[in-house]
C-alpha positions, 0 to 999 in steps of 0.5 A: 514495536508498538503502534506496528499494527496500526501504522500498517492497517493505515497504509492498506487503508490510505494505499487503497483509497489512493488506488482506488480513485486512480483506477475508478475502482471501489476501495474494497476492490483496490484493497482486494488488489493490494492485499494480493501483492508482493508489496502488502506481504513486506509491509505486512511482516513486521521483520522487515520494517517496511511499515515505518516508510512514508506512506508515498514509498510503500505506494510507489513500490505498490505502482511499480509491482503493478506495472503503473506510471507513478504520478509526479505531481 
């Protein structure tokens, strides 16, 4: 599909960012922490589809593989 590569490339940055400020990590770090999960291979495989998800559910599947609350407001 065209555009694949940058949708995705968008959620790791924009999923990392996010991370990052809930953790009071640094972005580099956060993306260290995504780019290792099970979330980041789905979304990475193009087969899947999982890339053409909003943003807030990739993030959310991210959250619950890691074990946190995600955020309601």
């Amino acid at each position: 599909m065209k555009g694949y590569k940058f949708l995705v490339d968008s959620k790791i940055a924009r999923i990392s960012e996010a991370y990052a400020n809930k953790k009071s990590i640094s972005i580099d770090e956060a993306m260290k922490i995504f780019i290792g999960s099970a979330t980041f291979r789905v979304l990475n495989d193009e087969k899947t589809g999982l890339y053409l998800e909003v943003l807030e559910y990739v993030y959310d599947m991210f959250l619950e593989e890691m074990g946190e609350c995600i955020d309601e407001t």
